[in-house]
C-alpha positions in Angstrom: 56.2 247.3 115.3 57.5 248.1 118.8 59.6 244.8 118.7 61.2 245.5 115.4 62.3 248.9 116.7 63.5 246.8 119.7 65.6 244.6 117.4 67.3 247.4 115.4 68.3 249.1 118.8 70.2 245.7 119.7 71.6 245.8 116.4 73.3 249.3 116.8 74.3 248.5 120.1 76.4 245.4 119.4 77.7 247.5 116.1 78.6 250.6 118.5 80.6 247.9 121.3 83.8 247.2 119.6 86.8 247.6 121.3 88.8 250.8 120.6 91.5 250.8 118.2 93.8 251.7 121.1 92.7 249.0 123.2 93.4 246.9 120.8 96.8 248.1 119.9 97.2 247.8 123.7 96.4 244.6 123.9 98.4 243.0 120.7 101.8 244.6 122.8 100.7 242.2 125.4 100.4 239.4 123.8 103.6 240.2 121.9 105.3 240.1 124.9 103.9 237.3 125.8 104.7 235.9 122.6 107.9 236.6 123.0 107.7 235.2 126.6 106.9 231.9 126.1 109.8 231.2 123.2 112.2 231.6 125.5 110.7 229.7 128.0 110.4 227.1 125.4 113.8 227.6 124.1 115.9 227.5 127.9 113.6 224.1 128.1 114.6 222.8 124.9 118.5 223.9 126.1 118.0 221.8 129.4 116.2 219.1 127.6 119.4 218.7 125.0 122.1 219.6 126.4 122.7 222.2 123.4 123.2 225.8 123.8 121.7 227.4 120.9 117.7 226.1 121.2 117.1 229.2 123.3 118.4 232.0 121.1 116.7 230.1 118.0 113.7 229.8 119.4 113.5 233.3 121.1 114.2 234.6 117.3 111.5 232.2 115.7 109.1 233.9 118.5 109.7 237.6 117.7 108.9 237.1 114.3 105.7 235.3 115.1 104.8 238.1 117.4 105.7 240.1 114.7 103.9 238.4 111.8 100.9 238.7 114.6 100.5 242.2 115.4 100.9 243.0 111.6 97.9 240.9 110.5 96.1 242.7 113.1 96.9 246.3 112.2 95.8 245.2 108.8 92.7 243.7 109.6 91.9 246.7 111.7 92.7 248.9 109.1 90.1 247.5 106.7 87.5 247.1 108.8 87.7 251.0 109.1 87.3 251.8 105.7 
């Protein structure tokens, strides 16, 4: 008995521990700055690599909508596991 009612306890705690909807929030504007980041690194790389001047704007497009697409399917998830 006393180990069952030890059980349920960690059950409620792990269901009371997830992150705040702000933190996440938070969080997803990192990475879609980082997101966003990386493209261009990728896309001044791609310019040096070719020799062509329009990998970087392309790429750095391509990544905000990514980062986009991203964050949305993150709000959305968020929002259903609240209801």
């Amino acid at each position: 008995m006393a180990t069952q009612q030890r059980n349920n306890k960690r059950k409620n705690q792990k269901k009371g521990k997830s992150p705040s909807k702000y933190l996440r929030f938070t969080s997803a504007a990192f990475q879609m700055g980082a997101t966003i980041w990386l493209g261009n690194l990728l896309g001044n790389w791609l310019d040096s690599k070719f020799d062509k001047d329009f990998w970087e704007s392309t790429v750095t497009l391509l990544s905000v909508f990514m980062a986009m697409y991203i964050v949305i399917a993150q709000v959305i998830k968020v929002s259903k596991e609240d209801d």
